[in-house]
N, C-alpha and C positions, 0 to 999 in steps of 0.2 A: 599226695597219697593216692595210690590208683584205687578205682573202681572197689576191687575185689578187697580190700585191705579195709578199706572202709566200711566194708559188706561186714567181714571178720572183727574187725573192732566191735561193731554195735550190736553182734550175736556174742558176743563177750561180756560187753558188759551188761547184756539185759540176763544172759544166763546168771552172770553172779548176781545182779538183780534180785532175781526170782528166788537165788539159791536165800541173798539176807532176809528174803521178804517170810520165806518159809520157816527161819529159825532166828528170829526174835526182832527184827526191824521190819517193821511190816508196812512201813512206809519206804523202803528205799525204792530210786528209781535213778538207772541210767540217765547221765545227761546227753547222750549223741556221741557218738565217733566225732573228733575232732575239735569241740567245744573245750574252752581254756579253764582251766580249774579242775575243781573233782570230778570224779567219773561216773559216781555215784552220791545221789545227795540224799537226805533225810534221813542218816545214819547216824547221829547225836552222837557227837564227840569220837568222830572216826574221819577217817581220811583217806580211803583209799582209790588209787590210782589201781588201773584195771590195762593189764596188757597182752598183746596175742601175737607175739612175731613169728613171723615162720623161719625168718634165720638161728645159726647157730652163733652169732655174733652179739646177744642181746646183752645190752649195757646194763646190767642189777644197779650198778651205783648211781647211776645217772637217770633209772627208773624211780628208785627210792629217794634222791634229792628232789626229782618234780613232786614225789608226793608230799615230801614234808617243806618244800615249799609252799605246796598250794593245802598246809592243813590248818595255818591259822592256830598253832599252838592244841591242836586234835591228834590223835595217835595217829598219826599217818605209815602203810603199808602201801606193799605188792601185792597185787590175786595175778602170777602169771599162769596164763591158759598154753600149757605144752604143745607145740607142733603136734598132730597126731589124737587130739584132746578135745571134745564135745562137750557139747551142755549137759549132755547125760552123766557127764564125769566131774563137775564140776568142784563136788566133795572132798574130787583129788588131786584138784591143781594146788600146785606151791601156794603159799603168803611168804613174801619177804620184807622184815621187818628190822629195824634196828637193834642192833645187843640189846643196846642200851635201854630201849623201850622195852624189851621183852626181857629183861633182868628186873624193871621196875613191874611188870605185869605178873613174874613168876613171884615175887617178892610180896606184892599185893595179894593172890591167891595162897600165901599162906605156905609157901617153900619158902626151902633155904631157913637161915637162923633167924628166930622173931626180929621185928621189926623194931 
């Protein structure tokens, strides 16, 4: 990974960092650009995998299998940070999540036909 990408990675994930620490996990914190596992830890019972590529070629499927590989049976997601995209905006970068998770999530909040 050059230089710069790794520059990029660690202002990503310390932005979405900040962003969980300010609306209800006030313990999360980045683990480093390039460290194996989650991206962010001290998130109880979450998973997410945090990314910044500058190409148009970004793999979702193959983002989303590292995260829910490394969630240990935790709701594992995507925060991707858009080409073009700053910490100042981080409210409005994607989550990519599975149907399936976010059927069980809309389901649990009380859509769709009672449980």
């Amino acid at each position: 990974m050059s230089r710069a990408r790794i520059v990029r990675a660690a202002e990503t994930q310390r932005a979405y960092a900040d962003y969980a620490r300010n609306n209800g996990w006030p313990y999360a914190q980045p683990v480093g650009a390039g460290a194996n596992g989650r991206d962010i830890e001290n998130m109880p019972g979450l998973a997410p995998e945090v990314k910044a590529p500058r190409d148009e070629n970004f793999r979702i499927a193959g983002a989303l299998r590292q995260a829910v590989k490394n969630a240990g049976g935790d709701l594992a997601y995507v925060v991707y940070r858009p080409d073009g995209s700053g910490p100042a905006t981080v409210a409005d970068w994607p989550c990519i999540i599975r149907l399936e998770d976010l059927t069980w999530l809309l389901r649990a909040a009380g859509y769709g036909d009672p449980q």
